[in-house]
ROFI-999139 format. One record per residue (C-alpha): residue in three letters; x, y, z. Coordinates in steps of 0.25 Angstrom, whole numbers, plus 5000, padded with zeros to 4 digits. Each point is the difference from the previous one (the first is absolute). Layout:
# ROFI-999139
ALAXYZ ...
# end
This chain:
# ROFI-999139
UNK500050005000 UNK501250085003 UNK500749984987 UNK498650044992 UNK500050135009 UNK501450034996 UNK499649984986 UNK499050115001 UNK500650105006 UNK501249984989 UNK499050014990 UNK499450125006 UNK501350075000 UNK500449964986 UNK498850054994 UNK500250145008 UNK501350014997 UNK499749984986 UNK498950114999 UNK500950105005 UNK501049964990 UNK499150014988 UNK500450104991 UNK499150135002 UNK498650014990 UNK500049865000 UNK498549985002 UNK499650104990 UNK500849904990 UNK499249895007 UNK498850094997 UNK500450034985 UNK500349834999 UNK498549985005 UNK499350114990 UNK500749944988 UNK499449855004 UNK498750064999 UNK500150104991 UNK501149954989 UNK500550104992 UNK500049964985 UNK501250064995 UNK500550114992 UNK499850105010 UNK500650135003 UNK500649985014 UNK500250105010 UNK501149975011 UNK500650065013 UNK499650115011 UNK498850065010 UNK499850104988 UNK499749874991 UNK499349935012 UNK498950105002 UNK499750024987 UNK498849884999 UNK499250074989 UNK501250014991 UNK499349934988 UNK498950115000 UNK501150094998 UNK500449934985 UNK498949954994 UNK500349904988 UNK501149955009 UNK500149885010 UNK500950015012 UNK500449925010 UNK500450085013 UNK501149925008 UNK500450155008 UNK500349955014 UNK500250085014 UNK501050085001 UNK501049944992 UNK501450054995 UNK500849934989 UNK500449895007 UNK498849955004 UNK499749994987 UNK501049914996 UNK499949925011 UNK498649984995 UNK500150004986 UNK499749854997 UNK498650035008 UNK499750134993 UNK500750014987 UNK500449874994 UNK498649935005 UNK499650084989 UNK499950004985 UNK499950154998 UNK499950084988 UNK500850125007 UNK500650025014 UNK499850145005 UNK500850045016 UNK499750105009 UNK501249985012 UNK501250055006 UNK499250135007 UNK500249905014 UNK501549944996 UNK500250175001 UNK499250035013 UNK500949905008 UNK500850125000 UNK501349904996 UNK499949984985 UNK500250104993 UNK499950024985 UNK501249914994 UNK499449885008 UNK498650034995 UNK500449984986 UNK500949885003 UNK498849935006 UNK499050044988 UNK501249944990 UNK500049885009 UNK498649985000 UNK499950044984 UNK501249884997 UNK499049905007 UNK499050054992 UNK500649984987 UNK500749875003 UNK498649945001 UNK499350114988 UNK501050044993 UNK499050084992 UNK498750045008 UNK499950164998 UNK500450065016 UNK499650145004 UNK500550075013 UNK499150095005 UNK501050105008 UNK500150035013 UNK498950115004 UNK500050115010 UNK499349985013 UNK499750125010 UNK500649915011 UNK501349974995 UNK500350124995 UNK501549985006 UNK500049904989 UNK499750074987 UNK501450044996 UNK500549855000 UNK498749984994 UNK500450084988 UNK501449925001 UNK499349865000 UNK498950044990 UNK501350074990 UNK500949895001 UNK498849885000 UNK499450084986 UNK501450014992 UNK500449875004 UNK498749954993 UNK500350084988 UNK501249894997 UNK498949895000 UNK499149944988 UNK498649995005 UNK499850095011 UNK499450135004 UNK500050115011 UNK498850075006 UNK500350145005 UNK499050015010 UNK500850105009 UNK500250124994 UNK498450024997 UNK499949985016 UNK501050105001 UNK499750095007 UNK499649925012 UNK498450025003 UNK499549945012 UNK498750024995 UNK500249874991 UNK500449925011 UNK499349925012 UNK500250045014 UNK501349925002 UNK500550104989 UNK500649874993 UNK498949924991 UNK499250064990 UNK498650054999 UNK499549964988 UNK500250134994 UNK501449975001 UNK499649874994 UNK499650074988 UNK501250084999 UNK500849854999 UNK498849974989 UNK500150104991 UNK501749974998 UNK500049855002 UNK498949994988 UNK500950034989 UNK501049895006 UNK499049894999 UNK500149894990 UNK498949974991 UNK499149875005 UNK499049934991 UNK499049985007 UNK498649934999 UNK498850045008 UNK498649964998 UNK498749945007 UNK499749865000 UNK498749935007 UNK499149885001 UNK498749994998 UNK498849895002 UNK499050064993 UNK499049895002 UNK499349924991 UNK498850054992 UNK498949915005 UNK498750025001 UNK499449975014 UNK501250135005 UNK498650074995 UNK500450155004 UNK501549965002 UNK499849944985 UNK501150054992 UNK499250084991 UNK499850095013 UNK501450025003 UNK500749994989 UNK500150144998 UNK500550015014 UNK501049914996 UNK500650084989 UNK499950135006 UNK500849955012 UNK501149964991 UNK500250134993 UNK499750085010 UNK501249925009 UNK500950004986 UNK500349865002 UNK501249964990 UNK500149875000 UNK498949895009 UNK499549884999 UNK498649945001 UNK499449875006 UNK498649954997 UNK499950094987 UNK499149934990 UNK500150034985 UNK498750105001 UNK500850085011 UNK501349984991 UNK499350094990 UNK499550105007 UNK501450025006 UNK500550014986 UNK498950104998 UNK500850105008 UNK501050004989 UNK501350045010 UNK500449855001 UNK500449884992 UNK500049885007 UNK500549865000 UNK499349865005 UNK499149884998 UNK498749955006 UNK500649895009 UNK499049914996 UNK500249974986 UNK501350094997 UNK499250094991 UNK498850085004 UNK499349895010 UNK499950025014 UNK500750105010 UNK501250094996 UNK501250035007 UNK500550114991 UNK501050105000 UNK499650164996 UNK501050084997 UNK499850144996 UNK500649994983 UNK500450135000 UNK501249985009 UNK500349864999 UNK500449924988 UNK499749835003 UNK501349944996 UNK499549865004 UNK498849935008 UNK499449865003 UNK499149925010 UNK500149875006 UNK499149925009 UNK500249975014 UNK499949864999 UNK501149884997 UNK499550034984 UNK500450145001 UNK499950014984 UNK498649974999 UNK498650045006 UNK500049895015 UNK499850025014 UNK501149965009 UNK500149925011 UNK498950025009 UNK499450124996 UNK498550044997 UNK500350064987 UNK500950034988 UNK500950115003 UNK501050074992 UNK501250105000 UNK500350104990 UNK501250064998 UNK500450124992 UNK501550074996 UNK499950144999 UNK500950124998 UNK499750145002 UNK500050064987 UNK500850145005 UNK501149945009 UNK500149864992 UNK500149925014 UNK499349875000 UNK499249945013 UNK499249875000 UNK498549985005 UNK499349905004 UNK498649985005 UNK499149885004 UNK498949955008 UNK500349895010 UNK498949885004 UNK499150055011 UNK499849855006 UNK501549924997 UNK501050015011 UNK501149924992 UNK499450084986 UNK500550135006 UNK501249965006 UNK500449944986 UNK499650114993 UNK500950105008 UNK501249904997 UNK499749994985 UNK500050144997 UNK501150035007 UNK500649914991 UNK499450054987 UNK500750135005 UNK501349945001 UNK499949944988 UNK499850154992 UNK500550105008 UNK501550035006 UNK500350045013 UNK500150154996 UNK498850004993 UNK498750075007 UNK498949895002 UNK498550035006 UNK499049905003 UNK498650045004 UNK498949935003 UNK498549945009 UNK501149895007 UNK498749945008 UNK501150015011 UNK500250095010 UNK501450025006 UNK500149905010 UNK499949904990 UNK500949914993 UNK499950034985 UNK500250165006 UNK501349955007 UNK500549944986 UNK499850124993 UNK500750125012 UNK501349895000 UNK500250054988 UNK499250134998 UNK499550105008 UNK498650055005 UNK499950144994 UNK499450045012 UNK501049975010 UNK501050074991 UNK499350124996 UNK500950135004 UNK498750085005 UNK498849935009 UNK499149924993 UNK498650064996 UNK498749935003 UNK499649875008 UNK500649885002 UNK499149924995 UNK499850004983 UNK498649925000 UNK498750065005 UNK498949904991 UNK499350124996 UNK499650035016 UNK500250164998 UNK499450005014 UNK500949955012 UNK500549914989 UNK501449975010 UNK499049945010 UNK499649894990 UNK501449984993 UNK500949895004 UNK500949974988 UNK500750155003 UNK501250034991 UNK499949914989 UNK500350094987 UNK501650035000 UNK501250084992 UNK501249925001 UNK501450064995 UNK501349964998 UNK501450075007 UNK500350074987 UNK498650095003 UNK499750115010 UNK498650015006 UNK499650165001 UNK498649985005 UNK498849895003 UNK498550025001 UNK498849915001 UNK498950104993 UNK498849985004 UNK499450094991 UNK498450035000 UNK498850054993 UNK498550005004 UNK500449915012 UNK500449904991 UNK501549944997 UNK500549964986 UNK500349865003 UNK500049915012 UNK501750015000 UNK500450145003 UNK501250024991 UNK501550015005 UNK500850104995 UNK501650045000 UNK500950104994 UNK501249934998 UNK501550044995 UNK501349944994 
# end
């Protein structure tokens, strides 16, 4: 008992001593770790490294629209902080573009002066260029703070000596952001007289801008959407009633690209009718006009089809069959798409999964994660969408979120709207009747950012435009 006692306590000290030996800011690298799990950025970003000054600014991609940029600014870091970090916050990366904002605390320890300012920056920049030896870097120079005015004339030293050594370098760039602070107004700054209001932000704005490299990027709103079939005994929730609904929803919301479920051919055309989108699909039942779709819509003027197919979910995925033990026949189709303006392709893929098969939805998650495989690389954008009769604690959900993720556990602002994506025509308390809860999804692929998510539950006359509300994401890559 003695011995397991002794044990403890050594362990107990060990980890203590550890702690106070980790190297400083190393939970908000934990933190960075964590985000990027969740999160995952897709590549091609511009990334912004170093200082408090980097670290407060958390709306820095409002600041450049058209560009995407990953924010690794930590504490109050200096230069060799950064290098110490630089596998966790630069090379974790595949970036676009490095842009650094450090050396303003490497000065405030009031022991390094400007020569050992610029002999850090060429360290850090060497490390940099041993692993990208051509990634565009811009050093955003030193600025002026009200607080460490004892500073500013080795901060003219540094920001001199740091901007001609760049001169002699291919591929780099220097941001004169001190002399447009010059001079010093505390009115730009927050009490401590160090960090920035945003007005000061903007000042950074307007001359990092023109430094920027050019990033292609694609944005767009994708959706899903059961429309329910048109049958008869739906009486006033008949499609005739609300097909209208229906298409006025869609251009209202501008959705670019969506896919359907339980669209019969009658529906089909008066989608059509709307003459925005061409689409791609088959009725499941006999691989031309029988029975439901699962069709793609995408809007024609900004998207050219380079490719499409369907296969059923079932071991005879070539022709019309039900799979294993579901109810019915079920299909997925699948377009490749490019947007006309940028050129950059993305795969879509919709379907509809069995509403009484265990095993058929289970198997149906595995196989068109396989068909996925099959067409598309890793670097290439996938979305699948869907009614996937499954909620998220089931196991054809888990196949799926192994290998993509849940748009709305991802989105970058709150989701909108209820949880729940069914609501069987009940406008009134329709969630106290409701058990299936979220069953209509937007899955995405790590090369795609989600922006935003909303479950719509648009209205008229007290009346819904289908029994599924549609689901809805701006997404980005």
């Amino acid at each position: 008992m003695r011995r397991i006692f002794a044990a403890i306590i050594c362990i107990c000290v060990f980890s203590t001593a550890f702690a106070q030996q980790q190297y400083p800011y190393y939970n908000d690298i934990q933190a960075f770790k964590k985000q990027d799990s969740i999160d995952i950025p897709t590549g091609n970003e511009i990334l912004f490294i170093g200082s408090s000054s980097f670290t407060y600014w958390q709306d820095v991609n409002y600041y450049f629209p058209g560009h995407r940029i990953i924010n690794r600014g930590f504490g109050g870091s200096n230069l060799l902080d950064v290098m110490h970090y630089a596998d966790d916050v630069i090379f974790a990366y595949h970036p676009k573009q490095i842009v650094i904002y450090c050396g303003e605390n490497d000065l405030a320890s009031d022991t390094v002066k400007a020569p050992l300012v610029l002999k850090r920056f060429q360290t850090l920049f060497s490390m940099i260029r041993a692993k990208m030896p051509t990634i565009p870097v811009t050093y955003i120079s030193i600025k002026p703070s009200p607080s460490r005015a004892r500073l500013l004339a080795e901060t003219v030293k540094s920001n001199k000596a740091i901007q001609k050594f760049l001169a002699t370098q291919p591929n780099t760039s220097f941001v004169d952001v001190y002399s447009k602070m010059m001079p010093l107004n505390p009115a730009i700054f927050k009490e401590d007289q160090l960090h920035m209001k945003p007005v000061g932000y903007r000042i950074w704005q307007k001359e990092i801008a023109p430094h920027l490299v050019h990033q292609e990027i694609t944005t767009m709103k994708v959706a899903t959407f059961n429309l329910r079939l048109n049958i008869a005994y739906d009486s006033a929730n008949a499609w005739p009633h609300r097909k209208d609904m229906v298409r006025d929803l869609i251009r209202y919301h501008k959705f670019d690209v969506f896919g359907v479920q339980e669209a019969l051919i009658d529906q089909m055309h008066d989608l059509e009718a709307m003459g925005t989108y061409a689409h791609v699909g088959v009725g499941r039942n006999d691989g031309k006009e029988g029975g439901e779709f699962s069709a793609i819509f995408y809007n024609k003027d900004k998207y050219e089809l380079l490719q499409s197919g369907n296969f059923w979910l079932s071991p005879t995925p070539d022709v019309p069959s039900k799979g294993w033990d579901a109810a019915y026949i079920r299909i997925c189709t699948w377009a490749h798409l490019s947007e006309k303006a940028s050129g950059r392709d993305f795969y879509f893929f919709n379907t509809h999964f069995d509403n009484e098969g265990v095993q058929a939805r289970e198997n149906s998650a595995k196989m068109i994660l396989e068909k996925i495989h099959a067409l598309s690389d890793s670097r290439t954008p996938v979305i699948i969408t869907g009614d996937f009769n499954s909620d998220p604690a089931t196991s054809a959900y888990g196949t799926i979120v192994n290998q993509f993720r849940d748009a709305k556990l991802v989105t970058k602002t709150p989701p909108y709207g209820p949880d729940s994506t069914f609501q069987d025509f009940k406008y009134h308390n329709w969630t106290r009747v409701v058990t299936e809860g979220r069953i209509d999804f937007v899955f995405v692929n790590d090369n795609i950012e989600v922006l935003d998510y909303g479950v719509l539950t648009d209205s008229k006359d007290l009346r819904f435009p289908s029994d599924h509300f549609p689901v809805v994401c701006t997404i980005r890559f």
